[in-house]
C-alpha positions in Angstrom: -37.2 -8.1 -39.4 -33.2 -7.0 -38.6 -31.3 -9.7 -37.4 -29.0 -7.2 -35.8 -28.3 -7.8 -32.2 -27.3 -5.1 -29.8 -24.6 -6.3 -27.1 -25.0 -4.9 -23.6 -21.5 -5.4 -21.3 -21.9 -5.3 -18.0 -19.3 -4.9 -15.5 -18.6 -4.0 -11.7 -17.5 -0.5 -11.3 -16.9 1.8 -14.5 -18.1 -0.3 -17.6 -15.0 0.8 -20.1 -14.8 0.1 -23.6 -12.3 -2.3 -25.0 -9.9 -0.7 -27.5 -10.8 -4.2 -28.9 -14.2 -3.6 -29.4 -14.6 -0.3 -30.8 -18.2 -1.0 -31.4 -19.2 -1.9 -28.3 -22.6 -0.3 -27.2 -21.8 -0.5 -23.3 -22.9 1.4 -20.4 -19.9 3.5 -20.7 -20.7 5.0 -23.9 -24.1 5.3 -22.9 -23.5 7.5 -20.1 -20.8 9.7 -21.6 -23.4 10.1 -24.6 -26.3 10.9 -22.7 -24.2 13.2 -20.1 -23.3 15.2 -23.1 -26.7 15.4 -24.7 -27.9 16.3 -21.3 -25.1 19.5 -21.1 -26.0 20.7 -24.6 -29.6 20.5 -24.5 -29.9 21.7 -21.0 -27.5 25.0 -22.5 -30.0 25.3 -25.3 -33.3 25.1 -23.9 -32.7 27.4 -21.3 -29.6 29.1 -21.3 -30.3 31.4 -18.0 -29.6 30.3 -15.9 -27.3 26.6 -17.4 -25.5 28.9 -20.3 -24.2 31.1 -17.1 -23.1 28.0 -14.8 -21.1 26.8 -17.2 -19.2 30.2 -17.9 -19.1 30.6 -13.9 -17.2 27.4 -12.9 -14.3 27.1 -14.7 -12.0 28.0 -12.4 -13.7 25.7 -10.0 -12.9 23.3 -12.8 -9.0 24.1 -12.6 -9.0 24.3 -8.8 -10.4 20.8 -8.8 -7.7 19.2 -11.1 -4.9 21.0 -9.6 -5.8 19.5 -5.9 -6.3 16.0 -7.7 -2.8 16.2 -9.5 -0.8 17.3 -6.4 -2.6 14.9 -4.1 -2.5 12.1 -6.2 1.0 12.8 -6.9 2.3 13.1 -3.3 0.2 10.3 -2.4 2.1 7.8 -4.7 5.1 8.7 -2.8 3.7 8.3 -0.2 2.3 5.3 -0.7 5.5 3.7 -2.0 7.6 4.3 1.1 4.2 2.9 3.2 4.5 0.0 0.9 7.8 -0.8 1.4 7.1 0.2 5.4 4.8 -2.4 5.7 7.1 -5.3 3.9 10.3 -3.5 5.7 11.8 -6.8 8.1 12.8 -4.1 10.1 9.8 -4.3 13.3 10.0 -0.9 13.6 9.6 0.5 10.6 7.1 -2.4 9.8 5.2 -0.8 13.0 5.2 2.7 12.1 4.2 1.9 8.8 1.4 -0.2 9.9 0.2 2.2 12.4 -0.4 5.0 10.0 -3.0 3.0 7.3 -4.9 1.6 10.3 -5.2 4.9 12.2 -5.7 6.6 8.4 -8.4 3.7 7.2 -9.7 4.3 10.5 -11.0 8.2 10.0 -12.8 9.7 7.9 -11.5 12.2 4.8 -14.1 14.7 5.8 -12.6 14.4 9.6 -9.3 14.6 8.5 -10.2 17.7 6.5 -11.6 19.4 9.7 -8.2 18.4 11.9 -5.4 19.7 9.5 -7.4 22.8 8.5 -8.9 23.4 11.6 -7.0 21.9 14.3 -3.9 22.3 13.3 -5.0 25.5 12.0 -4.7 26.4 16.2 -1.3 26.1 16.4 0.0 26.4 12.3 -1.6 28.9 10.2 -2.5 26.4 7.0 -3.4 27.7 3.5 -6.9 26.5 2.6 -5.3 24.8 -0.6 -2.4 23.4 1.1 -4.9 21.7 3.8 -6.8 20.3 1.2 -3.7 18.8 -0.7 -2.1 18.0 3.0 -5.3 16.2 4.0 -5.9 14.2 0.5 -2.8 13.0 0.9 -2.6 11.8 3.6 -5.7 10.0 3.3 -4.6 8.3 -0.3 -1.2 8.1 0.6 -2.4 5.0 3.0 -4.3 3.2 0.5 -1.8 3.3 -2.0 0.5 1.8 0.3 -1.7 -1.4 1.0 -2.2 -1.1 -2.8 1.8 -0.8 -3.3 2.3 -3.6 -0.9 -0.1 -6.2 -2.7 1.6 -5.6 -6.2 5.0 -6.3 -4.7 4.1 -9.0 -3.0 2.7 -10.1 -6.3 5.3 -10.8 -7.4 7.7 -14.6 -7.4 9.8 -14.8 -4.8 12.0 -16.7 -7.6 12.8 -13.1 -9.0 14.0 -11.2 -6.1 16.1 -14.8 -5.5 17.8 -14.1 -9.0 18.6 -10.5 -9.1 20.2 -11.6 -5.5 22.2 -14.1 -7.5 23.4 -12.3 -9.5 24.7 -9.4 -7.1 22.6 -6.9 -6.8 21.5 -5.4 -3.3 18.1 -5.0 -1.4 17.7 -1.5 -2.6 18.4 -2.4 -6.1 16.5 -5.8 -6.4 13.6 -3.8 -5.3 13.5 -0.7 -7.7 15.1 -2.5 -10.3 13.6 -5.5 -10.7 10.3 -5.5 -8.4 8.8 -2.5 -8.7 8.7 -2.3 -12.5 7.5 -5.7 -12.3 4.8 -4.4 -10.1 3.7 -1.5 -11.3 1.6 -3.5 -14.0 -0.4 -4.9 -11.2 -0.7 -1.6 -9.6 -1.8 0.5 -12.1 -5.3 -0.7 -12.5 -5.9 -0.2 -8.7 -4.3 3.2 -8.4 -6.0 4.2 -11.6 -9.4 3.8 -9.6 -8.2 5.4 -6.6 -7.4 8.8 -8.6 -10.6 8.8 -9.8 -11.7 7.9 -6.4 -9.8 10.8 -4.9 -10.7 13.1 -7.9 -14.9 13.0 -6.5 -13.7 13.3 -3.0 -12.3 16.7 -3.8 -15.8 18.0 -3.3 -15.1 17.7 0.2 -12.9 20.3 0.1 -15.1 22.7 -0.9 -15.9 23.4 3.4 -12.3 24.6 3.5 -13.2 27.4 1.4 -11.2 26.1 -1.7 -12.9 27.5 -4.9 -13.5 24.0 -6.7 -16.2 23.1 -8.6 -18.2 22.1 -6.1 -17.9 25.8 -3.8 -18.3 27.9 -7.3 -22.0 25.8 -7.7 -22.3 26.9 -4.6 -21.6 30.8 -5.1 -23.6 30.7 -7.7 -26.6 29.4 -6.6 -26.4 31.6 -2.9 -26.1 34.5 -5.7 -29.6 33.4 -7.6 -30.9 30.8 -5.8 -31.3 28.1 -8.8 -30.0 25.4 -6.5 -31.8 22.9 -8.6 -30.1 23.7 -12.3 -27.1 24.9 -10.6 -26.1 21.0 -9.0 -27.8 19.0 -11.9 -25.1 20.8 -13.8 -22.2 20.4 -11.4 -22.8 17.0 -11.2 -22.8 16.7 -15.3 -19.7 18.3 -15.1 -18.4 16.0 -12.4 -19.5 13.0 -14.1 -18.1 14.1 -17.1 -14.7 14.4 -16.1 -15.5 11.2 -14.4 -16.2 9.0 -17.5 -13.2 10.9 -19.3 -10.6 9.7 -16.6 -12.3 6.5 -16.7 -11.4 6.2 -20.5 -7.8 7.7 -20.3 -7.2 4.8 -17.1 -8.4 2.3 -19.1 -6.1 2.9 -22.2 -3.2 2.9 -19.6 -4.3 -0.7 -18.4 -4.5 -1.7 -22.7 -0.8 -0.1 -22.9 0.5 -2.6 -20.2 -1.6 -6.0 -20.9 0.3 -7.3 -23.7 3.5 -6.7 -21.3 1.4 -10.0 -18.9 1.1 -11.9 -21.4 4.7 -12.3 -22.1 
């Protein structure tokens, strides 16, 4: 009889291989495996109507990253000056600040979606895309600031004490000496939030934007295989899921060895 054991990891959220443990067999690989059996035998065995899915949605596929990119880049800068907002001594600022994650946290993204496109859309005439971006941002742009504010506040005291000492200002203690501190303990949670934000771009699919989710959805009005058509939009999306997932967690490997020092 083998001796061999299998290990099974389990973990909350996305089980991610170790880049110490290249021979892991973990639920991660297990899904990204099976996802892409699933794809190429699904293609295979019947390629009307999967084969023509696939060549359909591409450009749903582009549309979908390029909303994720530009919302998840505007909504770290966003979320960076709501950080600082919400640890600013000034009451004011500290109250604007505040008010925006609570009345943000506070609605829903699909809501959201419906007021800047819609709403707004009364009195401003809003691009589809740029109400999608617009909206997404706004939405992320108040988590990452409660995200922001945690790493910073991470952070010893004793350091922001020293860089004082040794003359710089506010401004330049803080980008200089906190925030790259910080970042290490932000990158794990902002790495979850972009893929976080990257399956809430379905959403925007009501707004007319061709993503991945609203070319499924041409395609299958246009033959009516609703049932191949979203098993294989949501391969795709969990797909690109898992692959994210990988890339984040190599980011997180890059910076541990910068804790332990």
């Amino acid at each position: 009889m083998n001796d061999t054991k299998v290990k099974i990891e389990v973990t909350d959220g996305a089980a991610i291989p170790s880049s110490k443990d290249p021979g892991m067999f973990n639920a991660w690989r297990v899904t990204l495996i099976g996802t892409i059996i699933a794809i190429v035998s699904l293609v295979i065995y019947k390629p009307d109507p999967y084969l023509r899915i696939i060549k359909f949605v591409p450009d749903g596929i582009i549309i979908t990253f390029q909303v994720t990119f530009l919302a998840i880049a505007c909504s770290l800068i966003v979320g960076l000056f709501t950080g600082l907002g919400r640890l600013s001594e000034n009451r004011f600022i500290n109250l604007i600040a505040s008010v925006y994650v609570e009345v943000v946290r506070g609605i829903p993204l699909l809501v959201q979606l419906f007021y800047i496109y819609y709403a707004l859309g009364t009195f401003f005439r809003i691009h589809p895309f740029a109400a999608a971006v617009t909206a997404m941002t706004v939405c992320y742009g108040a988590y990452m600031g409660e995200v922001f504010r945690a790493g910073i506040q991470s952070i010893d005291k004793g350091q922001t004490e020293a860089a004082r000492s040794l003359g710089f200002s506010k401004s330049q203690t803080m980008f200089y000496v906190i925030i790259p501190q910080a970042m290490r303990t932000i990158l794990p949670p902002v790495g979850n939030e972009f893929i976080a934000l990257l399956k809430d771009t379905s959403l925007v699919s009501i707004l007319a934007v061709s993503d991945l989710l609203r070319r499924g959805r041409e395609f299958a009005t246009q033959t009516f295989a609703y049932f191949e058509t979203y098993t294989m939009v949501a391969l795709i999306y969990l797909m690109i899921t898992l692959l994210l997932s990988k890339i984040v967690s190599i980011m997180e490997d890059k910076v541990k060895p910068y804790d332990k020092k």
